[in-house]
N, CA, C and O of each residue as an XYZ file, in Angstrom:
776
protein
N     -60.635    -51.747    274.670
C     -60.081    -50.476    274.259
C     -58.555    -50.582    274.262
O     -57.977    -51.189    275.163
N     -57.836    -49.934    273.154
C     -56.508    -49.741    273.835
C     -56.304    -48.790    274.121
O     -56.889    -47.755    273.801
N     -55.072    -49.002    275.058
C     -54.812    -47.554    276.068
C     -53.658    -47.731    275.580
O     -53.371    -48.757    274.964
N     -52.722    -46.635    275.808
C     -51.391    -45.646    275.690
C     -51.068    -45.188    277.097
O     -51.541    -44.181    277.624
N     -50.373    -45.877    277.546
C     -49.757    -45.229    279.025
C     -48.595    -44.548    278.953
O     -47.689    -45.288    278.569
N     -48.235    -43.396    279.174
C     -47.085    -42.752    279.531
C     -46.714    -43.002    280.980
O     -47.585    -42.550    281.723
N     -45.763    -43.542    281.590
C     -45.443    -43.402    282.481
C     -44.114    -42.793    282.902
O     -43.203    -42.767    282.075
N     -43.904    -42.222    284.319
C     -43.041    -40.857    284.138
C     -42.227    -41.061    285.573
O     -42.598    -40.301    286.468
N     -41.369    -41.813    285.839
C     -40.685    -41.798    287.528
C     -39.234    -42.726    287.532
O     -38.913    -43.827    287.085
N     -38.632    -41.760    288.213
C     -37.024    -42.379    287.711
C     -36.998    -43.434    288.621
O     -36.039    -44.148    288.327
N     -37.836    -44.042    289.972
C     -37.603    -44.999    290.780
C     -38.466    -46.029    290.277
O     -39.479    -45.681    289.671
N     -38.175    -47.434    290.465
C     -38.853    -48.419    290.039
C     -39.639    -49.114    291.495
O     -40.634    -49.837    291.486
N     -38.971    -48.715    292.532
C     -39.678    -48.708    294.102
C     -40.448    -47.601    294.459
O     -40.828    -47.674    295.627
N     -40.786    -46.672    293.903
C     -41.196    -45.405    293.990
C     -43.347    -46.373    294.710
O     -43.718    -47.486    295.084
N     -43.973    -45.055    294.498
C     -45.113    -45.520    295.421
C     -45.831    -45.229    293.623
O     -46.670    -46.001    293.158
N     -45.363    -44.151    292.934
C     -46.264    -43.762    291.394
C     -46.009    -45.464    290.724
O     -46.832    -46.185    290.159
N     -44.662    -45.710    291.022
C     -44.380    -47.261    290.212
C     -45.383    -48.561    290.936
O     -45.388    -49.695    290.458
N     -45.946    -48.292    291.768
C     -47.038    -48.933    292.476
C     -48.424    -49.174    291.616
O     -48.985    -50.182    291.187
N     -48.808    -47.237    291.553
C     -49.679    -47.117    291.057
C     -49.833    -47.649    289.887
O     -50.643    -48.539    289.631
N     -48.877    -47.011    288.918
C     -48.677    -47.694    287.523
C     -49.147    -49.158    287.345
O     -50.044    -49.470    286.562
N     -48.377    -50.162    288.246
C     -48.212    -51.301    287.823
C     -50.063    -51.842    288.611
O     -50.599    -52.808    288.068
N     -50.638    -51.319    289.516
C     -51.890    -51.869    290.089
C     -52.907    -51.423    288.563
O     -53.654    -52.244    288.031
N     -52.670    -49.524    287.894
C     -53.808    -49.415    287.054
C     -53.514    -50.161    285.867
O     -54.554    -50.474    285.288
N     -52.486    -50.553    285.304
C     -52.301    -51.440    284.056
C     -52.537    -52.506    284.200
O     -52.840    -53.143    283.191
N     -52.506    -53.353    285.809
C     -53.453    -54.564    286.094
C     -54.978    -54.684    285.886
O     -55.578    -55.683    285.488
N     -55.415    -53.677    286.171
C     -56.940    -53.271    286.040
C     -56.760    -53.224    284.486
O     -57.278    -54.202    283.947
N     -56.264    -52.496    283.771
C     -56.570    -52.156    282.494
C     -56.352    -53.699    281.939
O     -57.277    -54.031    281.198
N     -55.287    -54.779    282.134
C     -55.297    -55.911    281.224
C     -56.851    -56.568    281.801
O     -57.678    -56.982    280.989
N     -57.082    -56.592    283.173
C     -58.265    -57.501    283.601
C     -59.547    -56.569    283.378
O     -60.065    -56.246    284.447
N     -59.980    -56.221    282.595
C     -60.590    -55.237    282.234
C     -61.004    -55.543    280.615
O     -61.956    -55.228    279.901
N     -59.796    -56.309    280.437
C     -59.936    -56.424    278.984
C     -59.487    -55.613    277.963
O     -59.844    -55.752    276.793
N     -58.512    -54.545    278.461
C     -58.021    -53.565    277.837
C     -56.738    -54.418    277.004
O     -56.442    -55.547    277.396
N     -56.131    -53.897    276.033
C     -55.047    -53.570    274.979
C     -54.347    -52.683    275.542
O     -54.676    -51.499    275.597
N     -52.727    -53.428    276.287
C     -52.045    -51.844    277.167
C     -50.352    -51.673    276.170
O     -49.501    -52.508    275.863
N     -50.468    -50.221    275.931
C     -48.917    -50.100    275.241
C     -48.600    -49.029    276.413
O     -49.246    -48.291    277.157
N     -47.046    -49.403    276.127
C     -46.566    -48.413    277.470
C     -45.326    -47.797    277.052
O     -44.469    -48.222    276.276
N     -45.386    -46.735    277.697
C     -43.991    -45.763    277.468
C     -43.540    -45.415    278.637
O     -44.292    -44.627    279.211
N     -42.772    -45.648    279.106
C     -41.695    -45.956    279.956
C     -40.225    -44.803    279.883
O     -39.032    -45.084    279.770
N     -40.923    -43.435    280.004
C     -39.740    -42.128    279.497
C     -38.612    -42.023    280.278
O     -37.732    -41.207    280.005
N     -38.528    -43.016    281.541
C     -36.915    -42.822    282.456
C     -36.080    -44.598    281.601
O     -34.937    -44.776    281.182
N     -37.089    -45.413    281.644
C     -37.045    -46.844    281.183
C     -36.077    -46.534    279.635
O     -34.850    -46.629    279.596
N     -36.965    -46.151    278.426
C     -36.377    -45.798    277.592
C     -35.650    -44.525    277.317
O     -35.133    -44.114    276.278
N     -35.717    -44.124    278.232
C     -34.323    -42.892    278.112
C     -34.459    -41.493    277.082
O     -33.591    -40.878    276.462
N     -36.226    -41.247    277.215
C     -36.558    -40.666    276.270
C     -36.396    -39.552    276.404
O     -36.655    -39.073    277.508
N     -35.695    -38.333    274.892
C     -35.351    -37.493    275.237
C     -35.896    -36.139    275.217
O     -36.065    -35.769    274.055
N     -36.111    -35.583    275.771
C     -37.223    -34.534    276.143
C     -36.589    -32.777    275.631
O     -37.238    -31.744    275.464
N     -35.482    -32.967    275.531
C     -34.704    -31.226    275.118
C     -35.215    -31.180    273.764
O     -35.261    -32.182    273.051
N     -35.635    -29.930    273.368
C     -35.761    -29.523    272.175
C     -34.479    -29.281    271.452
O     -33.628    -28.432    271.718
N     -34.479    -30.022    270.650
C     -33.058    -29.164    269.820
C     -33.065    -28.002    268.846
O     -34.234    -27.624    268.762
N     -32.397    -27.380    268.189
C     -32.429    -26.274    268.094
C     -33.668    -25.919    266.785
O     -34.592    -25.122    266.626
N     -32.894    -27.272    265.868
C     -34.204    -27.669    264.570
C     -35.747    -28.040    265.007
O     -36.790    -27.875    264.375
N     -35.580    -28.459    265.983
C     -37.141    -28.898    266.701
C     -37.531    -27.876    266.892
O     -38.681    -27.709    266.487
N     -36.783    -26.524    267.652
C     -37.493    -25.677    268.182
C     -37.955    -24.988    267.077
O     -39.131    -24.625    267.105
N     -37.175    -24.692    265.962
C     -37.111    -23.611    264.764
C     -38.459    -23.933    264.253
O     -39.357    -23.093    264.309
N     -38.653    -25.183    263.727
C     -39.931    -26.127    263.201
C     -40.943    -25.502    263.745
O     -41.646    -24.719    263.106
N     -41.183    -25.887    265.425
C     -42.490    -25.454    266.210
C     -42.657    -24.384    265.833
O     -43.516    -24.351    264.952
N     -42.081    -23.092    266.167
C     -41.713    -21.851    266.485
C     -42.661    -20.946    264.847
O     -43.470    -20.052    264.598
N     -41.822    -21.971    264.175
C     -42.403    -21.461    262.920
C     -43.380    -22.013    262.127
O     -43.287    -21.990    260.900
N     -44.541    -22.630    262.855
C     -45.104    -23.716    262.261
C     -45.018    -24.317    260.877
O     -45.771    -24.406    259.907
N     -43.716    -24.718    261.205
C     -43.120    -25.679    260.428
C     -43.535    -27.120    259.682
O     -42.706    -27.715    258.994
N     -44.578    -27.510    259.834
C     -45.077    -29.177    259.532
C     -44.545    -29.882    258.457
O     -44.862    -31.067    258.357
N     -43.533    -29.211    257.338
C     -43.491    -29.897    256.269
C     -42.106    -30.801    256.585
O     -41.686    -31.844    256.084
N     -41.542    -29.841    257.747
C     -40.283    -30.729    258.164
C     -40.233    -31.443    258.785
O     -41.172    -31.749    259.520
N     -39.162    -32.002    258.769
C     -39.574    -34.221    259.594
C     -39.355    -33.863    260.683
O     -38.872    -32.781    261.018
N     -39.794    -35.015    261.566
C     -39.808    -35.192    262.814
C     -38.985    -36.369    263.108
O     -39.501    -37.235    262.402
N     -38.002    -36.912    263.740
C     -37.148    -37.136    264.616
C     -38.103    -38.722    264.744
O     -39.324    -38.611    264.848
N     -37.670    -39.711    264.733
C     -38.094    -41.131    264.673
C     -38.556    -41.427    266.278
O     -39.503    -42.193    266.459
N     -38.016    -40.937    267.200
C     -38.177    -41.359    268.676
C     -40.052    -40.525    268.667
O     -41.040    -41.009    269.218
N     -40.001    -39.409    267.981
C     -40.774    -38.602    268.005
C     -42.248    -38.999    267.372
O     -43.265    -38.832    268.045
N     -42.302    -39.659    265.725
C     -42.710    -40.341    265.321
C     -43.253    -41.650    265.660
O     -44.349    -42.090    265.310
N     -42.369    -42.228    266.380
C     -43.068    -43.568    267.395
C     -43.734    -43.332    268.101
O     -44.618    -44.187    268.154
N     -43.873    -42.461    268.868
C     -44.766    -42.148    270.156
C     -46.505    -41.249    269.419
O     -47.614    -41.447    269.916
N     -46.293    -40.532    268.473
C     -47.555    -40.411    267.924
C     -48.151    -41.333    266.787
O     -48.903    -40.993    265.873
N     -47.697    -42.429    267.032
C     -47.674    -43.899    266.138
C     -48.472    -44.649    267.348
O     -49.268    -45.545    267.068
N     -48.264    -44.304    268.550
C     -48.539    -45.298    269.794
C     -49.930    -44.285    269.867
O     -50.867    -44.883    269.338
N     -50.260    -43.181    270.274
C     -51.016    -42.204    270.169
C     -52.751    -42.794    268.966
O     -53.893    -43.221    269.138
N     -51.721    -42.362    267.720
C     -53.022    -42.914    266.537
C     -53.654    -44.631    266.935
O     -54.795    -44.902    266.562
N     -52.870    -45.642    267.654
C     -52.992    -47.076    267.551
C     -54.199    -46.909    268.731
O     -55.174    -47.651    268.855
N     -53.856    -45.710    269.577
C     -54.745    -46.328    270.640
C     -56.213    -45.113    270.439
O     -56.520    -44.169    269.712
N     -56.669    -45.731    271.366
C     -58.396    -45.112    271.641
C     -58.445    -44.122    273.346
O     -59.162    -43.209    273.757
N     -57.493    -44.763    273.834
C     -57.463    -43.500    275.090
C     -55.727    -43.368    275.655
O     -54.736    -43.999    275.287
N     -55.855    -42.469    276.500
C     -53.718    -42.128    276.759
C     -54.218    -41.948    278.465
O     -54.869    -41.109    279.087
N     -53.592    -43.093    278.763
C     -53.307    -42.254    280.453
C     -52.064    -41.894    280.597
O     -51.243    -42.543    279.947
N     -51.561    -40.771    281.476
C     -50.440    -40.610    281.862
C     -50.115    -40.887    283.069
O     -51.151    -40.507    283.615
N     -49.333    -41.336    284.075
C     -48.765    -41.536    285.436
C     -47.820    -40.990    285.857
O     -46.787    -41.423    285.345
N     -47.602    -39.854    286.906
C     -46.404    -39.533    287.239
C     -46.488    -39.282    288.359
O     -47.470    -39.815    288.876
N     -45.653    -38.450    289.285
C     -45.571    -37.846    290.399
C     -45.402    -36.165    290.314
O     -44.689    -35.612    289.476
N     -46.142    -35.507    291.273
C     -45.855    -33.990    291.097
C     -45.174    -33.359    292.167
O     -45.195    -33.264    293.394
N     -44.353    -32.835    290.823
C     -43.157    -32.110    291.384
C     -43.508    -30.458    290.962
O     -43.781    -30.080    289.823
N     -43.441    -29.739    291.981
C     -43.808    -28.269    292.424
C     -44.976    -28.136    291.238
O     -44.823    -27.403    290.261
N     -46.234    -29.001    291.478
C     -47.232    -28.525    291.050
C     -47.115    -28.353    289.345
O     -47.528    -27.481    288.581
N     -46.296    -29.706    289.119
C     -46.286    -29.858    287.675
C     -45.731    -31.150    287.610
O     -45.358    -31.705    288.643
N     -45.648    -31.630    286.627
C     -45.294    -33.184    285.942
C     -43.641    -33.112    285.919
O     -42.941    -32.122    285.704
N     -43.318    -34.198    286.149
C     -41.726    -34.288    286.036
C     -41.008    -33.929    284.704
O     -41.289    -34.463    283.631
N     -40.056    -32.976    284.873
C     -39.696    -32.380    283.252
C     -39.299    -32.990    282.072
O     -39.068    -32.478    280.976
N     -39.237    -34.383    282.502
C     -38.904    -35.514    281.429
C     -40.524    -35.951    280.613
O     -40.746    -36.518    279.543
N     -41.723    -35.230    281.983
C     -42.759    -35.579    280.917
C     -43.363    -34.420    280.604
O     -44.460    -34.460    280.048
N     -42.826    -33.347    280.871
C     -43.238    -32.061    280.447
C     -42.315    -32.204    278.760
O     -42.905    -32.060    277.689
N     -41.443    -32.380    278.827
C     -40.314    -32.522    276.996
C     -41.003    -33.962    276.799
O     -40.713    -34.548    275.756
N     -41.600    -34.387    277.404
C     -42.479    -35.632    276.460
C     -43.343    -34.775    275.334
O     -43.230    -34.979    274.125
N     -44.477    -33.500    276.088
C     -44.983    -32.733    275.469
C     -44.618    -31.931    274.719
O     -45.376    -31.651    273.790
N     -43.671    -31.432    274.798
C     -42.847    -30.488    273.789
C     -42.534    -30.627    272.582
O     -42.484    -29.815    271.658
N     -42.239    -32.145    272.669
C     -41.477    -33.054    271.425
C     -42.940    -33.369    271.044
O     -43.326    -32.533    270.228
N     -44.080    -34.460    271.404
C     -44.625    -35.300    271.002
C     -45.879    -34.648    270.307
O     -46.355    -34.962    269.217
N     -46.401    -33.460    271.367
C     -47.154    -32.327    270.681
C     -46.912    -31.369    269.928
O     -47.076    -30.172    270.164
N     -46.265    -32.176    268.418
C     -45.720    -31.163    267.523
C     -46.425    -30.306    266.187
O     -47.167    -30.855    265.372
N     -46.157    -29.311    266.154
C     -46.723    -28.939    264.632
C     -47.660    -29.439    263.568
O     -47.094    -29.932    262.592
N     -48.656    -29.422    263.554
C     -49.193    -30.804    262.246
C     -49.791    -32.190    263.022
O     -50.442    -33.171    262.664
N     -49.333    -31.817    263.998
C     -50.168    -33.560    264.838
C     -50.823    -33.374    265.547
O     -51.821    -34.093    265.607
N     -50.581    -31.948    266.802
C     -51.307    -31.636    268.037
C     -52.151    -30.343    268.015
O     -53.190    -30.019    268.589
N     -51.189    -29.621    266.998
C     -51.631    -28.492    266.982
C     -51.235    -28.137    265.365
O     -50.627    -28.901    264.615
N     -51.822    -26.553    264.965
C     -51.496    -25.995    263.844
C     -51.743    -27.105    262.521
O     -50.865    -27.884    262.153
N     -53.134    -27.011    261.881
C     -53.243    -28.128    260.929
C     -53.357    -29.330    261.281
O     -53.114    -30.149    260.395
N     -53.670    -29.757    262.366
C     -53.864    -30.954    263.671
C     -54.338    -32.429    263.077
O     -55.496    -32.643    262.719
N     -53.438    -33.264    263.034
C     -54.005    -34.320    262.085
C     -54.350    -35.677    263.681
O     -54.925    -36.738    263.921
N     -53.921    -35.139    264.011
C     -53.831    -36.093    265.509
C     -55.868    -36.385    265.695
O     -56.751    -35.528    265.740
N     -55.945    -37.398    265.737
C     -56.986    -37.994    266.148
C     -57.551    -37.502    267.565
O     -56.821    -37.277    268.530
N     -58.830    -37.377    267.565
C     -59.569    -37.341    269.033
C     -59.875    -38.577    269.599
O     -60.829    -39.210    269.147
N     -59.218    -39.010    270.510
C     -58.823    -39.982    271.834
C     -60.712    -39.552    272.118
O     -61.419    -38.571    271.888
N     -60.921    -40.960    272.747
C     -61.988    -41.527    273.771
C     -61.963    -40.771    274.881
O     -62.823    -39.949    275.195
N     -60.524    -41.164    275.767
C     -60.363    -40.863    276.599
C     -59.052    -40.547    277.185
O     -58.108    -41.277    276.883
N     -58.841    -39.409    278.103
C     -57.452    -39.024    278.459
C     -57.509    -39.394    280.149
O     -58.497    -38.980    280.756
N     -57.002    -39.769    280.519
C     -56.966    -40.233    282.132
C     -55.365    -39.758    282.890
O     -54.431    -40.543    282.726
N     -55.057    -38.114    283.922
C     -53.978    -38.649    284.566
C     -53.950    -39.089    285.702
O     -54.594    -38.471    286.550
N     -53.147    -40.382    286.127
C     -52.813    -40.403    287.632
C     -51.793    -39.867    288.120
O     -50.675    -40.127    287.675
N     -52.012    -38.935    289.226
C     -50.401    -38.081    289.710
C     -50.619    -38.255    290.927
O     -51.749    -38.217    291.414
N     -49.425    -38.499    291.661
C     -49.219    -38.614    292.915
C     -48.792    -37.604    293.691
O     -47.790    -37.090    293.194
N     -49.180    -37.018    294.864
C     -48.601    -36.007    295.234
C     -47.972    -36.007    296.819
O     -48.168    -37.027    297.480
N     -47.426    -35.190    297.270
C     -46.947    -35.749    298.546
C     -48.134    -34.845    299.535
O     -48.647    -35.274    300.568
N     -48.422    -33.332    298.821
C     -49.502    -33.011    299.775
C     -51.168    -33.285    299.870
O     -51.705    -33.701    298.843
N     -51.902    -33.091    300.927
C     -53.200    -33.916    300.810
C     -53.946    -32.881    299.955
O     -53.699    -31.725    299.610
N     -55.049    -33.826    299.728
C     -56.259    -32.841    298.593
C     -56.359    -31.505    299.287
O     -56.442    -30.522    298.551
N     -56.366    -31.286    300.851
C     -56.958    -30.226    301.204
C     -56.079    -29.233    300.977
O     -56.394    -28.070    300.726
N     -54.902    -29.692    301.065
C     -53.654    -28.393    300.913
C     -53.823    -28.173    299.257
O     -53.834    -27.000    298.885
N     -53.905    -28.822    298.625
C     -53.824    -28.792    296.608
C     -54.789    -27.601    296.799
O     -54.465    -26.416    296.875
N     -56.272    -28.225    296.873
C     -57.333    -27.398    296.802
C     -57.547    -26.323    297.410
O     -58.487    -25.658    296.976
N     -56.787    -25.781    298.591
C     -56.627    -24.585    299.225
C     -55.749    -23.746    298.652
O     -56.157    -22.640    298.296
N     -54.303    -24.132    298.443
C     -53.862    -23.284    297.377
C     -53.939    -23.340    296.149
O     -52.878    -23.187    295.545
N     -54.765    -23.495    295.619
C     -55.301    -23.601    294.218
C     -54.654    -24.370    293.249
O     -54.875    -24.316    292.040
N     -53.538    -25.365    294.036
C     -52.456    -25.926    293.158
C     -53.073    -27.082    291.985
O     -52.564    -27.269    290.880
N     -54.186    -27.729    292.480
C     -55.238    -28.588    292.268
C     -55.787    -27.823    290.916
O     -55.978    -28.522    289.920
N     -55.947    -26.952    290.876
C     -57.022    -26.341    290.167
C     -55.919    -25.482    288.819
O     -56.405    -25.118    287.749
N     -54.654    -25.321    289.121
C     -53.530    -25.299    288.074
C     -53.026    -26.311    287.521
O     -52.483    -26.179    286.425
N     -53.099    -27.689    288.222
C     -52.532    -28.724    287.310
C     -53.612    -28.908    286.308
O     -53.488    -28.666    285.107
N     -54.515    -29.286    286.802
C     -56.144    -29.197    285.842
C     -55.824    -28.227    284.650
O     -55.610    -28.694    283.531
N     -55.799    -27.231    284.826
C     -55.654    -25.983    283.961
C     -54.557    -26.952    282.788
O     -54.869    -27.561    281.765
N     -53.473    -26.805    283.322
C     -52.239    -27.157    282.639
C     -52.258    -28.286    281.978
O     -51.654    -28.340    280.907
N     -53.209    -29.839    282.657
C     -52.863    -30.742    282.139
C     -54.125    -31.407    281.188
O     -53.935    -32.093    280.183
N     -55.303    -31.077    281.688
C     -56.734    -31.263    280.825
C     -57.114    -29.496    280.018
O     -58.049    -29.325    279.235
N     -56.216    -28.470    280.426
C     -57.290    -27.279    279.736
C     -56.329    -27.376    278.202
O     -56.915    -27.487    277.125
N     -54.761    -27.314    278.295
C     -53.682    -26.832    277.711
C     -53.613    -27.982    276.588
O     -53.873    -28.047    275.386
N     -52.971    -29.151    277.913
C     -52.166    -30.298    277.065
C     -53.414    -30.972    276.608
O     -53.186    -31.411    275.481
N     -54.220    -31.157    276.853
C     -55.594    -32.278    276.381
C     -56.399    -31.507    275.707
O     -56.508    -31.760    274.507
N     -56.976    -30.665    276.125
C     -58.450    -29.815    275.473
C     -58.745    -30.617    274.997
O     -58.696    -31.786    275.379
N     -59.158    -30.161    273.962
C     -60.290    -31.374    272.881
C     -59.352    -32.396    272.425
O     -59.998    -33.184    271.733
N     -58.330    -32.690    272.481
C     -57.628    -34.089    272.001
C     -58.129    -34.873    272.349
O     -57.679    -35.915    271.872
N     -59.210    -35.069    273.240
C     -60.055    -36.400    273.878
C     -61.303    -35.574    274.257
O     -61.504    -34.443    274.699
N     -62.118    -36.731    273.857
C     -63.423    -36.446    274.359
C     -64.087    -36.721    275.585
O     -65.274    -36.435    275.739
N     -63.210    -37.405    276.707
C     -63.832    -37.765    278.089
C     -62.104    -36.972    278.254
O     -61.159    -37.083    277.473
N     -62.190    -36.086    279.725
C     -60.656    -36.195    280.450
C     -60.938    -35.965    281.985
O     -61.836    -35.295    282.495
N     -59.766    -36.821    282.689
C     -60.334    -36.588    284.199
C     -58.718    -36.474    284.562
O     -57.897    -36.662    283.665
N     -58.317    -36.174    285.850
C     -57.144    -36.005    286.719
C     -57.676    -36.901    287.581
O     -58.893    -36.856    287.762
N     -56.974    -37.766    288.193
C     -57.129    -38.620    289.921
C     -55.703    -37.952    290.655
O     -54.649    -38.334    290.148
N     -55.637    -37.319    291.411
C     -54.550    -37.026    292.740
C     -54.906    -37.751    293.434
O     -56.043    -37.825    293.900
N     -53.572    -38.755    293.739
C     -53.424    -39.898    294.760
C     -52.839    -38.868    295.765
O     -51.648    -38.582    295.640
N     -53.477    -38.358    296.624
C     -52.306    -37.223    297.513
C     -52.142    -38.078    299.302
O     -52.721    -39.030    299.826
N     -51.295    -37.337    299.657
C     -50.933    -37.718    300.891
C     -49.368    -38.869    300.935
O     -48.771    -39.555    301.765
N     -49.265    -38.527    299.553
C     -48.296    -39.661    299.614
C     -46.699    -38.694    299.383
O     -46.251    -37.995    298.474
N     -46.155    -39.172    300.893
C     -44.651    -38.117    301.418
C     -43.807    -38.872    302.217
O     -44.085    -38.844    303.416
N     -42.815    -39.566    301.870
C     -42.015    -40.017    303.336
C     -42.376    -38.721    304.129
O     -42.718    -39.164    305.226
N     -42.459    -37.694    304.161
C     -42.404    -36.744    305.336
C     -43.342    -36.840    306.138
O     -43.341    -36.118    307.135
N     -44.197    -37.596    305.947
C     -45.207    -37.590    306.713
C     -45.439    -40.033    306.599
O     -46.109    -40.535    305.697
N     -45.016    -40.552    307.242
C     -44.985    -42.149    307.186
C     -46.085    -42.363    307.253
O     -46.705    -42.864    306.315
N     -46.729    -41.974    308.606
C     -48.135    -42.909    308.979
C     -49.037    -42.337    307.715
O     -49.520    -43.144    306.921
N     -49.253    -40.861    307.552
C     -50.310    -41.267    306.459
C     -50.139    -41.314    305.086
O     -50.905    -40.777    304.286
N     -49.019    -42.029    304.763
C     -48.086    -42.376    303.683
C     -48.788    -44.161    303.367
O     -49.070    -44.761    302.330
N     -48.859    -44.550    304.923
C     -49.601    -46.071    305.192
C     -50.715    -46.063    305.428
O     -51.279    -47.150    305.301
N     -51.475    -44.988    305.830
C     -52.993    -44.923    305.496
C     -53.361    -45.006    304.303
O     -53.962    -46.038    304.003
N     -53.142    -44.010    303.273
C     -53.227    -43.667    302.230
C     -52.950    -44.772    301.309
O     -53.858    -45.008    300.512
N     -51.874    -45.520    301.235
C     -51.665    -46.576    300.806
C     -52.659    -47.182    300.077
O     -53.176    -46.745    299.049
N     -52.867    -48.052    300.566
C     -54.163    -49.239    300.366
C     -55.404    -48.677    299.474
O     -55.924    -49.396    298.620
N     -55.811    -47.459    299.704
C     -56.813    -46.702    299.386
C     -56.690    -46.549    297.899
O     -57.590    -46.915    297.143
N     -55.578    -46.011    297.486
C     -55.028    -45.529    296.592
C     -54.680    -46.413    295.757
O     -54.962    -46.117    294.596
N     -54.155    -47.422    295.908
C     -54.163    -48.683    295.269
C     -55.041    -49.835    294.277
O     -54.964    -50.530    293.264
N     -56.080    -49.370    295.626
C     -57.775    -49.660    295.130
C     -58.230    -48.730    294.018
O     -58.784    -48.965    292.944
N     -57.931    -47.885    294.451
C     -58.634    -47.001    293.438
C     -57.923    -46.938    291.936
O     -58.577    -47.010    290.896
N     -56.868    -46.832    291.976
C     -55.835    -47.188    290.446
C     -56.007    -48.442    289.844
O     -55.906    -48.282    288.627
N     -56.188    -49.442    290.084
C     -56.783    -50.831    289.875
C     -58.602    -50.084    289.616
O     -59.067    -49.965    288.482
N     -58.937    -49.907    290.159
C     -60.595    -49.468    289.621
C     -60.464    -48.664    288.210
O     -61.122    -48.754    287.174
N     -59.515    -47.961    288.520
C     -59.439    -46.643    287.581
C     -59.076    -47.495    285.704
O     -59.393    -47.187    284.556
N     -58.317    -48.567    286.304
C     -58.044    -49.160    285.072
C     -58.840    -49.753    284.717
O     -59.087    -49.375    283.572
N     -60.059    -51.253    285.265
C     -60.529    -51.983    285.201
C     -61.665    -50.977    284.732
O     -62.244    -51.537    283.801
N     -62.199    -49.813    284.958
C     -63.300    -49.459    284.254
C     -63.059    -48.093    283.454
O     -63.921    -47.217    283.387
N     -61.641    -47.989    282.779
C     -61.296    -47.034    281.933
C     -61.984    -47.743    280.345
O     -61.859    -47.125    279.288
């Protein structure tokens, strides 16, 4: 299969840059086809400008789209599934991959006259610093879902899942090193049988 990875974290020591690099191991030994987007790496730019916005706003499709913009739903059509990787920040995706969406889910491709292909499969991994039980108690768990498989995915894919790697916080070390290993395993699985 090929996959489409977005990946989303301004540290290259970070624990998400862990993850990343263990599930795209799984995905090559797996036998997967991996393209990657790299939005702090390539410096991708996420503000709407004023013509971008006018376009959306007005479902606009006949007007062009912006080449940075164009490449990335070029990477999109090539592949058969999209994972994304990031870390969550206040119960949302880092805003460099929130204007990933803004830009990339445009007029005519994602939505409104939708020429964008239905994906296999959509897969995110997000890392979080609090554990499942705190997500799932305040319902924070159950809003990223909303936001990131009801909103941004819906039917753009026909399989979609979320994995929260949680527990992962310098504020908390030891089970920063529990968690570890676990999590590791499992992103390497996650690839090898995506």
């Amino acid at each position: 299969m090929n996959v489409f990875v977005v990946y989303c974290h301004p540290n290259k020591d970070s624990f998400t840059h862990m993850i990343f690099g263990r599930f795209t191991e799984g995905l090559r030994d797996g036998g997967h086809t991996v393209t990657v987007s790299d939005l702090y790496g390539m410096d991708f730019r996420t503000d709407l400008t004023e013509e971008e916005y006018l376009r959306e706003t007005h479902y606009r499709s006949d007007l062009p789209l912006s080449e940075d913009v164009l490449l990335e739903q070029r990477k999109i059509e090539a592949a058969d599934g999209i994972a994304f990787v990031y870390p969550v920040f206040w119960t949302e995706a880092p805003a460099k991959l929130v204007g990933w969406f803004d830009r990339v889910w445009s007029c005519g491709f994602a939505y409104a006259d939708c020429n964008m292909k239905q994906l296999k499969k959509a897969l995110f991994l997000a890392s979080a610093g609090k554990t499942m039980e705190s997500l799932i108690e305040t319902g924070n768990l159950r809003a990223m879902e909303t936001v990131m498989l009801g909103d941004r995915i819906n039917e753009r894919a026909a399989e979609k899942r979320m994995v929260v790697f949680d527990g992962i916080s310098h504020y908390d070390e030891e089970l920063l090193q529990r968690m570890k290993p676990q999590h590791l395993e499992t992103a390497y699985k996650l690839g090898l049988e995506f």
